[in-house]
C-alpha positions as CSV (number, residue, x, y, z in Angstrom):
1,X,12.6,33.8,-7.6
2,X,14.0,31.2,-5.9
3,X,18.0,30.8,-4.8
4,X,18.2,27.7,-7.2
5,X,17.1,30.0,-10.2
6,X,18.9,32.7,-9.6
7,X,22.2,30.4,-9.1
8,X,21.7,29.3,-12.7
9,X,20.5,33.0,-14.4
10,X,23.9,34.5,-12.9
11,X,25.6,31.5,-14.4
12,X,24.7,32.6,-17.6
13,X,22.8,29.7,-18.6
14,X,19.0,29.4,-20.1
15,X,16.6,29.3,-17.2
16,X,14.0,26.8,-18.4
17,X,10.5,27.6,-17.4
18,X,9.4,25.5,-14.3
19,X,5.4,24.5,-13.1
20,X,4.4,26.6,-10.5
21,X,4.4,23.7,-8.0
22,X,7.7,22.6,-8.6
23,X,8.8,23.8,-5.2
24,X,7.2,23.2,-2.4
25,X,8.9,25.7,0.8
26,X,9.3,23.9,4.2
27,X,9.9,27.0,6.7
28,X,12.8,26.0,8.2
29,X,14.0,23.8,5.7
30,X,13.8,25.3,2.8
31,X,12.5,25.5,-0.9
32,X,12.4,21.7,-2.1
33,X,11.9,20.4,-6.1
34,X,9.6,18.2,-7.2
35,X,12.2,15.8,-8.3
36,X,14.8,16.0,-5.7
37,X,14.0,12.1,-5.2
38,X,16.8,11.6,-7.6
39,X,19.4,12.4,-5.6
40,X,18.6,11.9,-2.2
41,X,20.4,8.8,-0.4
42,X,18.4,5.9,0.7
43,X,18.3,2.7,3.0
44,X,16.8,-0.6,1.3
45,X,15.5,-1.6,4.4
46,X,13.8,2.1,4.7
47,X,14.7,5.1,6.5
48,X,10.7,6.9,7.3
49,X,8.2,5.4,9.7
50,X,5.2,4.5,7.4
51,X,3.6,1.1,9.3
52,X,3.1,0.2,13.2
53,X,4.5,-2.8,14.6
54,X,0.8,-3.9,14.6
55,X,0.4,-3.4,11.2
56,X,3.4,-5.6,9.5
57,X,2.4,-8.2,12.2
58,X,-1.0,-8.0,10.5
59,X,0.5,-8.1,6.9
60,X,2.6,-10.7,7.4
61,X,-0.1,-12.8,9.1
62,X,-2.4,-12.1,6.1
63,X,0.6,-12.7,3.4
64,X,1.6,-16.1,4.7
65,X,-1.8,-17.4,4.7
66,X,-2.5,-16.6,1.9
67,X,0.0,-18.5,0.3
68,X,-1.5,-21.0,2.2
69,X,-4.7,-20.9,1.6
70,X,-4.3,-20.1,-2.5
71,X,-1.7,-23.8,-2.7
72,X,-4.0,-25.6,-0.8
73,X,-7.9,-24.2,-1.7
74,X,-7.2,-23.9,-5.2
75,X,-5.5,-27.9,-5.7
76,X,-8.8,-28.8,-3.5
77,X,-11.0,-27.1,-5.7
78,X,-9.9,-28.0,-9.1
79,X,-8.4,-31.8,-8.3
80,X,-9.5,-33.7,-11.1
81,X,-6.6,-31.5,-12.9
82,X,-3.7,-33.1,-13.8
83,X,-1.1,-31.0,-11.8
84,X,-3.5,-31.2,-8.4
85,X,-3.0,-34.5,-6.5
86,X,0.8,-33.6,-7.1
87,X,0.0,-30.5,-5.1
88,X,-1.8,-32.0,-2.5
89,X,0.8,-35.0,-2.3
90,X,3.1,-32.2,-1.1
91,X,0.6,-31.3,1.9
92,X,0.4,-35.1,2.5
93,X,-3.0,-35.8,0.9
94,X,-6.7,-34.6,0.6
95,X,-7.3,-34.6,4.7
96,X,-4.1,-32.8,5.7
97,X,-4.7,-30.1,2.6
98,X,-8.3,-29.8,4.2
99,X,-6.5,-29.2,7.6
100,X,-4.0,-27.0,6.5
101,X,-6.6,-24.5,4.4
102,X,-8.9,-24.3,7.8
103,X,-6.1,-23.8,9.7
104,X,-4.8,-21.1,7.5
105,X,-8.4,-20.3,7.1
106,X,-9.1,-19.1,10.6
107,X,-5.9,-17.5,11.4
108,X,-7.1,-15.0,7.8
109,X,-10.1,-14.2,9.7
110,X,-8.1,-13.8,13.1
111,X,-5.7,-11.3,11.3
112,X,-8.7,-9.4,9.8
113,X,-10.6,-8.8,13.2
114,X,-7.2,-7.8,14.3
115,X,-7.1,-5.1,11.5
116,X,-10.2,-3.9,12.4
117,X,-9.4,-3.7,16.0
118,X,-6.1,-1.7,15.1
119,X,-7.6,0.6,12.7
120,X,-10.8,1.6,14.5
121,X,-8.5,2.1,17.8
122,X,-5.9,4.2,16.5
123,X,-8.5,6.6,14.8
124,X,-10.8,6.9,18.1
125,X,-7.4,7.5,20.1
126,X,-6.3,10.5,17.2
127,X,-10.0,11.9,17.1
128,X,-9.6,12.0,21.0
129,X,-6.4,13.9,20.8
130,X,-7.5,15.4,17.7
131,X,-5.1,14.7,15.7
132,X,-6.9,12.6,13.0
133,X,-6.3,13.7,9.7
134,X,-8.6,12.1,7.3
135,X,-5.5,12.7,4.5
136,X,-3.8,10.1,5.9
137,X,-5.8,7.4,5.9
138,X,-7.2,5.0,3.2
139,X,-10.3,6.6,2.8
140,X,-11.1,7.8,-1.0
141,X,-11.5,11.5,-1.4
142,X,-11.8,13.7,-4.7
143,X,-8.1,14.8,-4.9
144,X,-7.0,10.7,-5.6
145,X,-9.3,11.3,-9.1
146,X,-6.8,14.5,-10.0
147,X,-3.6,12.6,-8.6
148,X,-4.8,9.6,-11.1
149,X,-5.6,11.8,-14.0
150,X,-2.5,13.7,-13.2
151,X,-0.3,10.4,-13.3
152,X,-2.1,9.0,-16.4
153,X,-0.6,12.6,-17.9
154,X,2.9,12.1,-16.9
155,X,3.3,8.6,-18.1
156,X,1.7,9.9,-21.0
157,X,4.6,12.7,-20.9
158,X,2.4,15.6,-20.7
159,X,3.4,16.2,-17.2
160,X,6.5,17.3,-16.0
161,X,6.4,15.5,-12.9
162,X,4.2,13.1,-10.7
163,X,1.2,15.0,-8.8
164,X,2.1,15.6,-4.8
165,X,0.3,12.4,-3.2
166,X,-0.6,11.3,0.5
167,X,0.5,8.8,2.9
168,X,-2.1,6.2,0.9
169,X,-2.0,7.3,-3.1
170,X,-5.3,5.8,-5.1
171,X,-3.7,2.8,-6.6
172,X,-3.5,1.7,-2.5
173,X,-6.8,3.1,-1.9
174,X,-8.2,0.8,-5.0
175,X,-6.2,-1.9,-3.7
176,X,-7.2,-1.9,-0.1
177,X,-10.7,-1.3,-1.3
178,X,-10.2,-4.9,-3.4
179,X,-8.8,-6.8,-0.5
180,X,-11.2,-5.6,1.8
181,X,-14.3,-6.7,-0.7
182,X,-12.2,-10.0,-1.3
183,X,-11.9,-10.4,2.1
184,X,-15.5,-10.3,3.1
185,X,-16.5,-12.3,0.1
186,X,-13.9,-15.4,0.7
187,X,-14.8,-15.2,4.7
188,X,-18.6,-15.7,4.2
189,X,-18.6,-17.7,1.5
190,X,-15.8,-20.3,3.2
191,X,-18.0,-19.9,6.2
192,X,-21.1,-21.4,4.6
193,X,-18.8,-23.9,3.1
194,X,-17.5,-25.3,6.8
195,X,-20.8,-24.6,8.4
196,X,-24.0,-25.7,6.1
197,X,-26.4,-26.6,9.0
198,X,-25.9,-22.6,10.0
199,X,-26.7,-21.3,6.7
200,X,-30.0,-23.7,6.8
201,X,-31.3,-22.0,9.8
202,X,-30.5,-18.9,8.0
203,X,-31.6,-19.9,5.1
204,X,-34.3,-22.7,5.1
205,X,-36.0,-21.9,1.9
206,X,-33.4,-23.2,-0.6
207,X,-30.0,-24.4,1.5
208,X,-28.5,-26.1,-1.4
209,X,-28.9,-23.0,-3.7
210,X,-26.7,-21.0,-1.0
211,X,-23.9,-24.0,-1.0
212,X,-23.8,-24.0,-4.6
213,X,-23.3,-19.8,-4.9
214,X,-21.0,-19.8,-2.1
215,X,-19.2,-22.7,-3.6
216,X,-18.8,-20.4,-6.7
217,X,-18.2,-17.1,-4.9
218,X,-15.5,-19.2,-3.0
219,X,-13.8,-20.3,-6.0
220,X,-14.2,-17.1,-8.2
221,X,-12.8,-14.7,-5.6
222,X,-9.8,-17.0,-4.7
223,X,-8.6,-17.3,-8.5
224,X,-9.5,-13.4,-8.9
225,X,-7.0,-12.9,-5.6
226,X,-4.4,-15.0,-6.6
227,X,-4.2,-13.1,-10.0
228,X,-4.5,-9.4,-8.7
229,X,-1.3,-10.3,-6.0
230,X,0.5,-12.1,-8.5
231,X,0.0,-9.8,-12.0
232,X,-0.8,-6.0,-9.6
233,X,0.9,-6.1,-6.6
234,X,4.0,-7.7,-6.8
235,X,4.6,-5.8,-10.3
236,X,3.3,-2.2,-8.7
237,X,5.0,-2.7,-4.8
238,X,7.8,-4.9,-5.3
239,X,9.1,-5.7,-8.9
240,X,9.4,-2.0,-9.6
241,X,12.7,0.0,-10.3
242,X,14.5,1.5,-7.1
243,X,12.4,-1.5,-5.3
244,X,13.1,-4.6,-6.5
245,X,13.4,-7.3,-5.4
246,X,11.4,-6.5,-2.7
247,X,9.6,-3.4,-0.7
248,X,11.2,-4.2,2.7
249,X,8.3,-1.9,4.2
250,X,5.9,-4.9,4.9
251,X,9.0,-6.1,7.5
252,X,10.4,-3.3,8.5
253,X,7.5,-0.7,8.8
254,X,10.0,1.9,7.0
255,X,9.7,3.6,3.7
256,X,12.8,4.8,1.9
257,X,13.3,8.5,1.6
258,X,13.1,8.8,-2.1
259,X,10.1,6.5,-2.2
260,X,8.2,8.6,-0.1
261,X,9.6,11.8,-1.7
262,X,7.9,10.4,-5.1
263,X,5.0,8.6,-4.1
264,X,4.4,10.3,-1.0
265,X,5.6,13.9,-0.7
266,X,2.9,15.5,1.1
267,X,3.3,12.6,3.7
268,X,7.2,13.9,3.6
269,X,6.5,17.5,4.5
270,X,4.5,16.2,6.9
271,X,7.6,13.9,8.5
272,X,9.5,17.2,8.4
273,X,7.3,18.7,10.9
274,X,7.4,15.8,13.0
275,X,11.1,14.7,12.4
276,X,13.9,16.8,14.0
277,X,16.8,14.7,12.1
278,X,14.9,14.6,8.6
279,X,15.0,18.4,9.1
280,X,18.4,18.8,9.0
281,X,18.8,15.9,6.6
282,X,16.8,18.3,4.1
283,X,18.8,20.7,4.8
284,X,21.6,19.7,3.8
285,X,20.6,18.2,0.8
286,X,19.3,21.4,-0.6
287,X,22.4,23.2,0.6
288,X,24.9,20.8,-1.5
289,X,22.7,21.5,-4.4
290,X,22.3,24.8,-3.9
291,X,18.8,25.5,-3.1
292,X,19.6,26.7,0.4
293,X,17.0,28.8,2.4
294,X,18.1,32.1,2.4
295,X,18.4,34.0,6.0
296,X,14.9,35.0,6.5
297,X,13.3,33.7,3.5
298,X,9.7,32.9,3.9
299,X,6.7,32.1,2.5
């Protein structure tokens, strides 16, 4: 039995039945709730590592043009609308626009090499150290099916409380998984856009049957972006309670405490291990609340 339950059985009071899960011990630190996010204090601005300096670079890169891209590609695209030469007046006509969303264009495709680069050399430098942990990365694996069927049962309210999730839970892992498909689809098809002769040595059979699909693809994929940032991630990263108005993670590389503790908590424990200062932190935490580690306690 654990100090907290035994504080509040010789208190007198009812002890109400708890999953076996909902402590998780941290030798050292000691025996830590599932919801303890609730009462933990937290910076806005974050107080966990979570991102690299290379990676909010990256982000940022890939959120500003984006923006670009979507007010200038999409005006382009559809301009016999009656809201688009307004649009494009604001970028100073059809040729600037053009400019711009090339411009915009290849820095997109600059940031994405850049990804790449960042994320195959950090995991050749941790398998050479060995310390890659394939759990922390945004690879899908079986346990993101039980976390999802486990969340779908506590928003149902037939969980207690939220399953115990990595670093990267699987509503990232589907994200990422998007971007990186819309990604590869808006590149290649812009590509064959800019550079038709290219695609006719490529392609020599039927060159204009290629321009017409990518034209399509080009289109499709940019409205289907705009729609899954606008109506998924801003209402699932930043319009949420306890983050709104914004998740200041994609600046500042940080992730607040009780953010991580909810969404996150196996990444937590891990931060524990790694942390000196969160240590003690916990520590203290659990002692005001009374779930101290006892002298020796283990296991």
């Amino acid at each position: 039995m654990t100090a907290a339950i035994e504080k509040i059985a010789g208190s007198g009071q009812s002890v109400k039945p708890m999953p076996d899960d909902y402590f998780t011990h941290v030798a050292g630190v000691g025996s830590i709730p599932r919801d303890i996010y609730k009462y933990v204090k937290s910076n806005p601005l974050g107080d966990l590592p979570r991102y690299s300096a290379h990676i909010v670079f990256q982000h940022i890169l890939i959120f500003t043009t984006f923006i670009a891209l979507s007010a200038t590609g999409i005006p382009l695209h559809y301009n016999d609308a009656f809201w688009a030469p307004h649009v494009i007046w604001i970028f100073g006509g059809i040729d600037m626009a053009q400019v711009i969303h090339r411009i915009a264009a290849y820095i997109m495709i600059g940031a994405s090499v850049y990804h790449i680069l960042t994320i195959a050399g950090g995991t050749i430098k941790k398998i050479v150290k060995k310390e890659f942990d394939i759990r922390r990365t945004q690879v899908p694996l079986p346990k993101d099916l039980f976390d999802l069927i486990h969340d779908i049962k506590y928003f149902l309210g037939r969980a207690p409380f939220r399953p115990k999730m990595e670093k990267f839970m699987y509503k990232q892992k589907l994200h990422y998984l998007a971007i990186l498909w819309g990604s590869f689809v808006l590149i290649f098809a812009g590509l064959a856009l800019l550079y038709p002769e290219y695609v006719a040595l490529l392609w020599p059979f039927n060159p204009s049957f290629v321009q017409d699909l990518a034209r399509i693809m080009h289109a499709d994929e940019a409205i289907m972006a705009l729609i899954v940032v606008a109506l998924w991630h801003l209402s699932n990263v930043h319009l949420v309670p306890g983050r709104f108005p914004a998740q200041w993670t994609v600046f500042t590389g940080k992730i607040t405490r009780e953010h991580q503790l909810e969404e996150h908590f196996l990444e937590y424990v891990r931060n524990l291990a790694e942390i000196p200062e969160e240590r003690e932190y916990m520590r203290s935490v659990l002692a005001e609340m009374g779930y101290a580690e006892k002298e020796g306690e283990s296991g």
